[in-house]
N, C-alpha and C positions, 0 to 999 in steps of 0.2 A: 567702768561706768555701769549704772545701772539699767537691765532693761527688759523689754515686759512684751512677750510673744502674744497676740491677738488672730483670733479664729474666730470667726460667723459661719453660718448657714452651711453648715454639715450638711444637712441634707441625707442619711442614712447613705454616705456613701463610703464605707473605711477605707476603699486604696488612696481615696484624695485624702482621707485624713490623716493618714499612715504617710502619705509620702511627707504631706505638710510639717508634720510631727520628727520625722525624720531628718527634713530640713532644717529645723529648728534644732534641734539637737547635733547636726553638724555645725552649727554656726554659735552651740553655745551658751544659746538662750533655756534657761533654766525654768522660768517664770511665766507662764502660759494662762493664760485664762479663755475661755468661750464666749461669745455675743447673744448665743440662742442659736434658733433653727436647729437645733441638733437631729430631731429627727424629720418625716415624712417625705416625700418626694426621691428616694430614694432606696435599694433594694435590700440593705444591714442596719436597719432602725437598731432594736438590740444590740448586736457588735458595736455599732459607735457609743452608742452609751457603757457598754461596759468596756471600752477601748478609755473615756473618759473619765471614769471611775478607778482605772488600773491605774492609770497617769497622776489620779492627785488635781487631775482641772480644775479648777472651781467655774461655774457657769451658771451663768443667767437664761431667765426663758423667751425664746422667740414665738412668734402669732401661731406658727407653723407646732409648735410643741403643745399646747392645748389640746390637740387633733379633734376640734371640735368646730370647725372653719364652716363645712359644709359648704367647698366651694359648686360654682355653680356646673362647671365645665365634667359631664359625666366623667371622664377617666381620671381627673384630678380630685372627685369626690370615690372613686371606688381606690386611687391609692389610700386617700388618708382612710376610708375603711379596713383594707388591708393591712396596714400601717399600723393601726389599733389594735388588728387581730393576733399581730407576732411578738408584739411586749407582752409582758408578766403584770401581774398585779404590783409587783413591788415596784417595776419598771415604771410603771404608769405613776403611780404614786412618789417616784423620784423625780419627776418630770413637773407633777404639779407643785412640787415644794419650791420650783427653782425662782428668785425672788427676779424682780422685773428690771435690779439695775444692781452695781455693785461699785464701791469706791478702792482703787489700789492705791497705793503711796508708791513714788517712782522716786528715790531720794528723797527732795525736799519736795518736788511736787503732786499733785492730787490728779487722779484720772476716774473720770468720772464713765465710768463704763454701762449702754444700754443696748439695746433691738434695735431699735427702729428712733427714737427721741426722749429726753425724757418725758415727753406730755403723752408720749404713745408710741407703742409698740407697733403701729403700721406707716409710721413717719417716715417722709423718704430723703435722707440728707443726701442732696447731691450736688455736684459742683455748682449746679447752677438756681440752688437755692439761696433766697436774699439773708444775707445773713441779719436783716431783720428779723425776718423770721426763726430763723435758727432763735436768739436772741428771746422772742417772743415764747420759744417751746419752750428752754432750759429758766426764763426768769430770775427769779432769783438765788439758783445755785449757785453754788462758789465752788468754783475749780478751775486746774490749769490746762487740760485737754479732756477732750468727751471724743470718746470711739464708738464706735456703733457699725451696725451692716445692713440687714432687711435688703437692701436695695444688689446686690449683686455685683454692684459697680464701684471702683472703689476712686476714693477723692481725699487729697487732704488740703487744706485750708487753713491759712492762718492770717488774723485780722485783732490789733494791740496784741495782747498778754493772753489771749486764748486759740489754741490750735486743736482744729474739729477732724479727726480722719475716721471717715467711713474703710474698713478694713476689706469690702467688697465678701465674696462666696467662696471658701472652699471648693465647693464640690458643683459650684456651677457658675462661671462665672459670664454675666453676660457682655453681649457685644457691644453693648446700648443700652442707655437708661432703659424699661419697662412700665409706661403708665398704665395699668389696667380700665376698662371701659368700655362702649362698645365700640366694633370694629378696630381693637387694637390687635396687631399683629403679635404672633407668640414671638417670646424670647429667641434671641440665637445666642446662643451657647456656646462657651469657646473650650476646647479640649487643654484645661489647667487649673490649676487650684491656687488660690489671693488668699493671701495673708497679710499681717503689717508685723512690723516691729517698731516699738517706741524705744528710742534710747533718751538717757537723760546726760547729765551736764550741767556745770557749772551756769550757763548761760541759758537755759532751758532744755526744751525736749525737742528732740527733731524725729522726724516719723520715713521709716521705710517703708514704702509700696509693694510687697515680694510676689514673684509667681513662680513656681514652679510647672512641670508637665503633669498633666491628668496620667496615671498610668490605666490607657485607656484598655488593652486587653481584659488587665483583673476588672476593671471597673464591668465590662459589659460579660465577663464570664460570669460575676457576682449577678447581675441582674438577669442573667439568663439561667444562671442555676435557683432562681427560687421561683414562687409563681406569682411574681410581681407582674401587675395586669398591664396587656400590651406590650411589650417589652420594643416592638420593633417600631411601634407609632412613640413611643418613649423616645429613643432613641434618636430620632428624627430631629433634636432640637441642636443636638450636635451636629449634625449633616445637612444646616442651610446654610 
């Protein structure tokens, strides 16, 4: 049977992507592709890109990969500064080439793979989006599953002949939806890395949900041997 390994929101953190990657390669799956979010928010921007470049990925760009957000929250605008300052000129310039969606063939069917929707890269597909909506984003595309992440969380859904899986975060995945705004409480973080696998079939595609464990040692050794700013208010998001 044919079938197609899916990864989002890296997040510059290589022990989630290495474990992910390693899991995937125990189980077989050959065929990988990326969602976006590859880098910021995390303390191996560089090493994951060139972790994803050794591999052969092919990947689309997430909001987060621009590194031009200028969020509003001081620590989360001095990482994506930082973040800027540890890639290369070539690095940057492979990061803006990365196209905003990309279509796989699974067998006989189509997967229509983006960030966040196809109308937009800060879309948030989640279990308890109408699937009106969803519907109203993708229009009149033709395909037989769309995968996507942004949101951290991950969800699949299927509703006639079209099955939607949000593949959730790598390298952070949360406890809870996250709607940004004011007075929205920060994320909680759970110590493991989301992935999905799509298998295909004679009768269509059906969608695995995967998680393995964050390997949290390397994860907070990495972000404490570089001078990734705050390391221990970082931190914090895993420890509520």
């Amino acid at each position: 049977m044919a079938r197609l390994g899916l990864i989002s929101d890296l997040h510059a953190t290589l022990p989630a992507l290495d474990a992910v990657l390693a899991d995937l390669d125990a189980r077989g799956v050959e065929r990988v592709v990326c969602l976006g979010d590859i880098v910021d928010m995390g303390p191996q921007p560089a090493q994951v890109i060139d972790r994803l470049r050794e591999r052969g990925i092919p990947c689309i760009g997430g909001n987060h990969d621009t590194l031009d957000e200028r969020p509003g929250f001081p620590l989360l605008r001095a990482v994506e500064d930082w973040t800027r300052a540890q890639l290369s000129g070539e690095q940057r310039a492979w990061l803006d080439a990365l196209p905003s969606e990309r279509v796989e063939r699974l067998g006989p069917w189509t997967v229509l793979c983006v960030h966040g929707s196809p109308a937009g890269v800060c879309d948030q597909v989640l279990a308890t989006t109408p699937w009106t909506q969803l519907e109203a984003w993708w229009g009149d595309r033709d395909f037989d599953v769309m995968v996507c992440g942004h949101t951290h969380v991950q969800t699949a859904r299927r509703e006639g002949a079209k099955l939607v899986v949000n593949v959730g975060s790598v390298a952070q995945p949360f406890a809870r939806p996250f709607v940004p705004g004011p007075g929205a409480a920060p994320p909680s973080v759970l110590k493991a890395c989301d992935y999905a696998i799509l298998e295909a079939s004679p009768a269509g595609v059906s969608a695995q949900l995967m998680r393995v464990p964050l390997p949290w040692e390397a994860f907070e050794a990495s972000l404490r041997a570089s001078d990734f700013p705050q390391p221990d208010v970082w931190l914090q998001q895993w420890r509520r």
